[in-house]
N, C-alpha and C positions, 0 to 999 in steps of 0.2 A: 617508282616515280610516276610510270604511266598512269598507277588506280589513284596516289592523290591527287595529281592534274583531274584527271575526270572529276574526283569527288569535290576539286575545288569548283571547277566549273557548274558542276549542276547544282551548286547554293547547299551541300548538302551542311546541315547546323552546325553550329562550330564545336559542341560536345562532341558529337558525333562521328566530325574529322578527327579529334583527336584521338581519341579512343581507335580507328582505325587504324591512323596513322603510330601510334602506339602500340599495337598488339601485331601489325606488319614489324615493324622495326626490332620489337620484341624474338617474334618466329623469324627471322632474317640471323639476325646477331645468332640466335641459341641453333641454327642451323650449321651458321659458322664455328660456330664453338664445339659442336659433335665431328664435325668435317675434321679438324686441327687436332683433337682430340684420338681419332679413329686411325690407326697406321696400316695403308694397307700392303701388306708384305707380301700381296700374289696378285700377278699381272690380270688375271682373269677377273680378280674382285675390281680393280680398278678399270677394266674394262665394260665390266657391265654396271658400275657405277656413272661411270659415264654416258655409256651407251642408251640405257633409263631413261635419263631428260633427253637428249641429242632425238628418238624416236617418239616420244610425248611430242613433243616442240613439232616437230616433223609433224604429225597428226593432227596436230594442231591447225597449222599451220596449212597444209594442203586438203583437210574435211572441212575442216568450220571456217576458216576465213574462205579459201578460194572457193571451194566446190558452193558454198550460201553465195559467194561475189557471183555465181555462174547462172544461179540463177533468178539472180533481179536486176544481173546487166546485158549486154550483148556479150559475147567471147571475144567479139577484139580490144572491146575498151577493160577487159578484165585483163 
């Protein structure tokens, strides 16, 4: 929902939203469908199938957004 707000806002053509917003919703659903589909019958698979995104996100989240905020703000207002 976050990348079509953006792509709404920045005028992007309306062909163009769609097909995004179609090939997102497309690899979303058939994600889902592999997840539903896959039984995982050992605690360790389910762990690091989790664990995967949980430390991406993380990485994410504390390199590219904070440590970029740190340095084009002060440190208190980050």
């Amino acid at each position: 929902m976050a990348i079509m707000t953006v792509l709404s806002v920045a005028k992007v053509p309306q062909l163009s939203f769609l097909l995004i917003v179609a090939f997102l919703s497309l690899s979303l659903g058939g994600s889902l469908l592999i997840g539903e589909s896959v039984q995982a019958s050992s605690l360790k698979l389910q762990a690091l199938s989790t664990g995967g995104p949980i430390g991406t996100l993380s990485l994410v989240i504390f390199h590219k957004v904070i440590g970029q905020a740190v340095t084009h703000f002060r440190l208190l207002h980050v």
